[in-house]
N, C-alpha and C positions, 0 to 999 in steps of 0.2 A: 934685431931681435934681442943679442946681448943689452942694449941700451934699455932697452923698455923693460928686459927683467930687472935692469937697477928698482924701477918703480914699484911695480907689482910684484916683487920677492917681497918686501914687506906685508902685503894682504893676504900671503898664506898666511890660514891660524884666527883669522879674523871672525869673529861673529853673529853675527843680527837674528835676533831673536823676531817673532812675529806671533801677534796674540791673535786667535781666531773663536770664536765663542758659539759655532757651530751652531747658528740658530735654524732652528726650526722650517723657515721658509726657503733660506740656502740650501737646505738638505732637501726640501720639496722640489723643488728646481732638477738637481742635481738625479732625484731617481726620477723625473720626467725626463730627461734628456736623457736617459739610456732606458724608458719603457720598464723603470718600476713605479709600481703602485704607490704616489707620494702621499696617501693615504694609510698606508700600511706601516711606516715609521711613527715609531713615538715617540715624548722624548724621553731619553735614558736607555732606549733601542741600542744594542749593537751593529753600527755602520756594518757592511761590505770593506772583508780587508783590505782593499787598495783605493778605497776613498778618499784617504787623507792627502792623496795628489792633487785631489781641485780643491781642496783650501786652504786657506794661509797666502793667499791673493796679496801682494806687496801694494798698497794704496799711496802709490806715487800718485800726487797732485802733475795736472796737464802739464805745467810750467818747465814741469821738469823731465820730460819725456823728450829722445831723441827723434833725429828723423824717418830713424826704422820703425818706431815703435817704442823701441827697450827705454826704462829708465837711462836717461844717461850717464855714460860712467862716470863711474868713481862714487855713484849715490848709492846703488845697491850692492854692484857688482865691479870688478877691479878695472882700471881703464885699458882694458887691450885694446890697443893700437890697429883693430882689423875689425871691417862695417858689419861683415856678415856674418851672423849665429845660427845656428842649426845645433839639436841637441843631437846626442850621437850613440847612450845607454845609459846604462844604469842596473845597480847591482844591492838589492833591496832587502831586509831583515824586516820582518815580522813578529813582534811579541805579543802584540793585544791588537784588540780593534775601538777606534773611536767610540764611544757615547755619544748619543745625538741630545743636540742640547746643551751640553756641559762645555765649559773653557778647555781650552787647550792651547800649546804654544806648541811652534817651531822653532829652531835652533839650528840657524844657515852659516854654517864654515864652512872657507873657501879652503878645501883641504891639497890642491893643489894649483899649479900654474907650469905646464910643460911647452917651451917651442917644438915643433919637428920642421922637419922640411918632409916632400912625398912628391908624389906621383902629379901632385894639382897644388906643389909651389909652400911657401913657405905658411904656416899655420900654427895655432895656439888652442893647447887644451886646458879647456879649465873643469879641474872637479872641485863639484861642490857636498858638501854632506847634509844632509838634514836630518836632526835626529825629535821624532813627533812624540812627546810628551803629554801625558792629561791624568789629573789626579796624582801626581807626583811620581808615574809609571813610566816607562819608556817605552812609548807603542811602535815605533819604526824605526829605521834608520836607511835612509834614502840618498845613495850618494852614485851620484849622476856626473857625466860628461858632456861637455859642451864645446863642440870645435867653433874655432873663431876665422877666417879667410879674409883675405883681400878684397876687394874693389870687384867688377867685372867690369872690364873697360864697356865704354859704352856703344849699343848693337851689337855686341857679343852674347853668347850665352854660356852658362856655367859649365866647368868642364868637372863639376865635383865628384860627379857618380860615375859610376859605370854598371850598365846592366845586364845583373847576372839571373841566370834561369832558376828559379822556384825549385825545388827537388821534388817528387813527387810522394807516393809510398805509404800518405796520411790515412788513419784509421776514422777521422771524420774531416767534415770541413765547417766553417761558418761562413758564411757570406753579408757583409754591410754595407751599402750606398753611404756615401760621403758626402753627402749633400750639404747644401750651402748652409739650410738651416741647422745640421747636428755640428757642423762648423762653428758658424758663428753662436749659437747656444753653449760651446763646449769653451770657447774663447772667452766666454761674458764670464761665464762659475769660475774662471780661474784668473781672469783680470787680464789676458795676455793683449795687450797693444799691438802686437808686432807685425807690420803691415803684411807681410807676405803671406799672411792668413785669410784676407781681407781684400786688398786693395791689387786688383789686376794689371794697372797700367804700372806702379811701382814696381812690384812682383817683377815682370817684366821687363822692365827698362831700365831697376836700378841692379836687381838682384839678377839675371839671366833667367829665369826660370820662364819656362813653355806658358806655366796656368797657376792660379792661385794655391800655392801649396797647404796640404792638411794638415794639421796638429800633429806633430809628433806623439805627446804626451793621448790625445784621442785614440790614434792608432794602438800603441800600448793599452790603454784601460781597457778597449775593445777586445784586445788579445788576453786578458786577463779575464775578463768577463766570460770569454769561449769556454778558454781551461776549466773555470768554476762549475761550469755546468756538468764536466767529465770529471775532475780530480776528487779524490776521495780523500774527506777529512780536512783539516784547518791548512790553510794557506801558509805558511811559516816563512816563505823568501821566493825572490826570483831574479834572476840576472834578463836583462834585455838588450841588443841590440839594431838600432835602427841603420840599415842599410842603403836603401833607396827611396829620395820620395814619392809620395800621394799625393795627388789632385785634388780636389775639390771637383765634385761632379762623377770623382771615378769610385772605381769597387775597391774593399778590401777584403781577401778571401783567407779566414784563418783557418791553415790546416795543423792537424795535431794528429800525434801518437798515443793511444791509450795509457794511461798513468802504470808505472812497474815500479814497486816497491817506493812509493810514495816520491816518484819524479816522472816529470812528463816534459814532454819536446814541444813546442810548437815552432810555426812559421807564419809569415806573412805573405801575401804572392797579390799583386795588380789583377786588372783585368788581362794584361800581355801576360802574365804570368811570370813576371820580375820580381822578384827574391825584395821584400821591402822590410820586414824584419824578421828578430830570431827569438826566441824564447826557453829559457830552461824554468822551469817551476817545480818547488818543491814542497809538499803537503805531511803533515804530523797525522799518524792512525788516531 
């Protein structure tokens, strides 16, 4: 792992802007896949604060796509030396909300590169920052983790998770089916290749995993979506963490606490009722 940070210590600090021009029929798309009215956007509309996660779509050409999926490294992202990615949170600022219709860019530095060792072997964290910009404003700032692991020898299955029990005590709940279609709809808006969203025998045989895993980033917007419905006043930030994964095929059940003095809790919980993620949200009177 020393050797490989020779590499990749040069890519903290690093870059890559990405233009997205937020047209019209992307954004139609984008409130059908979560049951808004793609009718009821205009353009010059102000988005839904945490929209600007499914655009800015990296258009890597086929050629250049590895065997999971991911651009292969060193084109988008730094080349850590471990097959498997999985995102792991993220800790989010809120100043404005997109325009629909109007330019915009992202602005992706790699703002860290950490080895650890743990409980499930040696690994790599990478954060990255994205800070979303339009009309010359600064509308976000979205800086996320992404653990990196090994191999899973093969017929084995992953020993990454461990699963802990949902707490209960929530003041409402949501309930979402994870269906193949809001899966694969939620993968196309954001460009994501990454087979284990997708393709069951790989999922399976390369990565250990039981069933085709669900969108991290899906799970999250979903939990974001719940809050909206209860918090009071503008969205300003939220930290997240993802703990366990989701299926494809299975339930997401998001429980929350009523908002207190402009902050609200939530959680994630399976069908078994396994703890899948966390949520703090914090909303401007």
């Amino acid at each position: 792992m020393d050797d490989a940070m020779l590499e990749l210590r040069p890519w903290i600090g690093r870059v890559r802007t990405v233009e997205d021009d937020l047209g019209m029929m992307a954004i139609r798309r984008v409130a059908a896949t979560f049951d808004v009215d793609p009718d009821s956007i205009k353009r010059g509309d102000e988005l839904p604060p945490h929209w600007f996660t499914v655009f800015f779509g990296e258009t890597v050409v086929q050629s250049e796509l590895g065997p999971d999926g991911h651009p292969n490294k060193g084109i988008v992202l730094p080349p850590i030396p471990m097959p498997r990615r999985m995102g792991a949170g993220r800790r989010v600022k809120i100043m404005g909300r997109l325009r629909a219709g109007e330019p915009a860019v992202k602005k992706a530095e790699v703002a860290d590169i950490v080895p650890k060792s743990g409980r499930s072997g040696d690994i790599f964290v990478l954060t990255m920052r994205h800070t979303i910009e339009q009309g010359g404003k600064t509308i976000a700032v979205d800086t996320f983790d992404a653990i990196y692991r090994p191999a899973v020898p093969p017929g084995q299955k992953t020993t990454a998770t461990v699963a802990t029990p949902a707490r209960g005590g929530q003041a409402w709940t949501e309930t979402t089916k994870l269906t193949n279609t809001l899966n694969f709809r939620y993968g196309g808006l954001t460009w994501n290749a990454h087979r284990i969203h997708y393709d069951g025998d790989y999922t399976r045989t390369e990565e250990g995993y039981p069933a085709i895993v669900s969108n991290g980033g899906l799970s999250m917007h979903l939990m974001v979506d719940a809050a909206l419905k209860r918090g009071k006043g503008a969205l300003t930030g939220y930290t997240a963490r993802l703990v366990h994964p989701l299926w494809v095929g299975d339930l997401i059940e998001v429980r929350g606490e009523n908002p207190i003095d402009g902050k609200m809790k939530i959680w994630a919980a399976d069908k078994n009722g396994v703890l899948c993620g966390e949520m703090d949200l914090e909303f401007a009177s």
